[in-house]
KOLPA-689068 format. One line per field, with one value per residue (C-alpha): residue in three letters; chain; x, y, z. Coordinates in nm, 3 decimals, padded with zeros to 5 digits. Each point is the difference from the previous one (the first is absolute). Example, Ala and Ser with C-alpha at 12.3 -4.5 7.8 and 13.67 -1.06 7.14 Angstrom:
<atoms>
rest	c(ALA;SER)
kette	c(A;A)
x	c(01.230;00.137)
y	c(-00.450;00.344)
z	c(00.780;-00.066)
</atoms>
This chain:
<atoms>
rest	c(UNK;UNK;UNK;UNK;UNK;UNK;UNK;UNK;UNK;UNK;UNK;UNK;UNK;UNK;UNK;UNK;UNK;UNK;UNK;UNK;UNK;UNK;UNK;UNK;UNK;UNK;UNK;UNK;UNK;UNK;UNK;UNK;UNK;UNK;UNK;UNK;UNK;UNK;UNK;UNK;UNK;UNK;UNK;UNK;UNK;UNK;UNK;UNK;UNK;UNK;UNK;UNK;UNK;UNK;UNK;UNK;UNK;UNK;UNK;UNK;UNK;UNK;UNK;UNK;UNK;UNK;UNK;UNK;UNK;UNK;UNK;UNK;UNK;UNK;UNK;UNK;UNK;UNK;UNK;UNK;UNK;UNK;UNK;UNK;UNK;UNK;UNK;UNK;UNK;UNK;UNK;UNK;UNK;UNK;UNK;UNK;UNK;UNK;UNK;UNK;UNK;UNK;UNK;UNK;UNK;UNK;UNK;UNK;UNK;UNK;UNK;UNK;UNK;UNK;UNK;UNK;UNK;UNK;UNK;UNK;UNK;UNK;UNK;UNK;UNK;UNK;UNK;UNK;UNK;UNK;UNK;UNK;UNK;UNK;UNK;UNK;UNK;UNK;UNK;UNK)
kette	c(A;A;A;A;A;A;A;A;A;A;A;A;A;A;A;A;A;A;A;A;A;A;A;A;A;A;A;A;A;A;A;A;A;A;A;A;A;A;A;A;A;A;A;A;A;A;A;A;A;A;A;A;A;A;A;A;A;A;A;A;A;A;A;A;A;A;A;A;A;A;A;A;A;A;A;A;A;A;A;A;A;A;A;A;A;A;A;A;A;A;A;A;A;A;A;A;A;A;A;A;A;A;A;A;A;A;A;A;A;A;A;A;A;A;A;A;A;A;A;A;A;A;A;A;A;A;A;A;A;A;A;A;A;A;A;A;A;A;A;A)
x	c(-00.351;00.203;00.250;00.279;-00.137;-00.013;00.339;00.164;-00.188;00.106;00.371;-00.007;-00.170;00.325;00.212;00.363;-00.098;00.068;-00.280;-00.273;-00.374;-00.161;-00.384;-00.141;-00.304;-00.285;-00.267;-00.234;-00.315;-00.260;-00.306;-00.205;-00.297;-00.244;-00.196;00.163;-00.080;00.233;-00.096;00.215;00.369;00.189;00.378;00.178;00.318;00.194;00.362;00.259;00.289;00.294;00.268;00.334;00.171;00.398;00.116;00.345;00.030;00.287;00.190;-00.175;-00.265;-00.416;-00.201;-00.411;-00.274;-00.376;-00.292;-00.347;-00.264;00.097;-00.243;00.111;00.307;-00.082;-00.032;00.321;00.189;-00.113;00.085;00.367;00.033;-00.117;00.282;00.287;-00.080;00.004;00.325;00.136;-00.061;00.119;00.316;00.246;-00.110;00.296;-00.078;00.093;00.139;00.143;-00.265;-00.129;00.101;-00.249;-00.144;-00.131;-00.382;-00.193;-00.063;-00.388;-00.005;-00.278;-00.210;-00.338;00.027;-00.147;-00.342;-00.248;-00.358;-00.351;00.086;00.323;-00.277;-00.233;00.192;-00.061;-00.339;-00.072;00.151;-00.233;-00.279;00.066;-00.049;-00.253;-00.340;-00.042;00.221;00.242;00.129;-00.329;00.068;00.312)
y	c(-00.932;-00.074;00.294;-00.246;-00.108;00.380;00.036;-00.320;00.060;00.349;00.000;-00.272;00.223;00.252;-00.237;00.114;00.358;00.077;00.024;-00.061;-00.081;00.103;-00.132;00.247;-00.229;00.143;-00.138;00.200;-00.088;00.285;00.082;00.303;00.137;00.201;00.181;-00.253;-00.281;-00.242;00.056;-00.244;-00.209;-00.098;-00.075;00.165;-00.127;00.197;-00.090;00.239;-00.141;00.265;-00.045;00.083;00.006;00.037;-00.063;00.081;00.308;00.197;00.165;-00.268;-00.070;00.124;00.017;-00.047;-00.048;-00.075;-00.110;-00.155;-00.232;-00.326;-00.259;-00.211;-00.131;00.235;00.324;-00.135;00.003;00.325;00.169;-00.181;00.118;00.308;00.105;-00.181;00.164;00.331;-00.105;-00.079;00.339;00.191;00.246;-00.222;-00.006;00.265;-00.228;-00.364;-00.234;-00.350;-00.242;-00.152;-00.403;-00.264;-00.139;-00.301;00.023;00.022;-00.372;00.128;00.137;-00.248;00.090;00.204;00.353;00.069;00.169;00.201;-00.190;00.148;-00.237;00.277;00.262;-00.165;00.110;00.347;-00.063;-00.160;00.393;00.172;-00.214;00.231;00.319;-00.079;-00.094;-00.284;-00.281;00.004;-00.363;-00.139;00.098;-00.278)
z	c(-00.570;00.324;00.133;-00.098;-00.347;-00.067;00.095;-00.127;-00.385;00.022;00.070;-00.269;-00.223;00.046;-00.114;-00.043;00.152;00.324;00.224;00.258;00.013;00.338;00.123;00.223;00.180;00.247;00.148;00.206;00.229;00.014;00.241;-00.091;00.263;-00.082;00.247;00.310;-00.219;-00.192;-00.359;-00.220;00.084;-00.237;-00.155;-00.236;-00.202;-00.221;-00.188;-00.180;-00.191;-00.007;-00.262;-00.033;-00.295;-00.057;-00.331;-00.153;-00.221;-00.165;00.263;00.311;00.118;-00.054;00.230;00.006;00.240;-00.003;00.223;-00.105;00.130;-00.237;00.011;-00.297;-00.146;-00.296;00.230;00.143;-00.339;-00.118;00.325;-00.006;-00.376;00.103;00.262;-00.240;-00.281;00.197;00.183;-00.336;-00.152;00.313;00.060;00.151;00.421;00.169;00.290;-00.104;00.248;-00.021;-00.001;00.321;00.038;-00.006;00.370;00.033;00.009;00.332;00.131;00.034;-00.354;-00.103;00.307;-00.078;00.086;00.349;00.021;00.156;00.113;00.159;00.307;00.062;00.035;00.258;00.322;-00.102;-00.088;00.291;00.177;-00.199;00.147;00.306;-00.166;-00.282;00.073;-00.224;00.004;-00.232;00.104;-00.157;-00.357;-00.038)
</atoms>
């Protein structure tokens, strides 16, 4: 799912709690040598959805937080369920502030998240040229 699907299905999935749902995207490009030589490239995406939960209890407010790599709709329920019911069931938080007014969302909200790719890595690969004796420019 997209950073802002995850976010969008997940504050709707806290319903009339307070909350938030945070995406935590990386991409990486990797080299590896071995012995002066290039070995394997590569790139590497990961995605963590935080989730906030702050339900009303008696006496205020709860308070609840989770993280997990959610890579369905149904890991993104459970893991929403998850941090309400906790909130729900917690001491009331000595810590509660009023809640934080809507924004308007960023005009770049649709927009992919940016990335990492191999061609990022071939100025330095094209360095290591000078100090490796086989050319690591070859292997892209």
């Amino acid at each position: 799912m997209r950073p802002q699907e995850v976010v969008e299905r997940g504050v709707q999935m806290l319903a009339g709690d307070r909350g938030a749902v945070l995406v935590e995207q990386q991409s990486a490009a990797n080299l590896r040598w071995a012995n002066s030589t290039l070995t394997t490239n590569g790139m590497t995406e990961s995605q963590r959805v935080h989730v906030v939960a702050h339900p009303q209890v008696d006496g205020g407010w709860g308070a609840a937080t989770a993280s997990s790599v959610v890579r369905t709709v149904e890991e993104l329920a459970a893991l929403v369920e998850a941090v309400r019911s906790e909130a729900r069931s917690a001491e009331p938080a000595q810590d509660a502030a009023d809640e934080v007014g809507t924004r308007p969302s960023s005009p770049r909200w649709d927009e992919a998240p940016e990335g990492s790719s191999p061609d990022e890595l071939r100025p330095v690969s094209a360095l290591l040229d000078d100090v490796l004796p086989e050319t690591a420019a070859d292997h892209f």
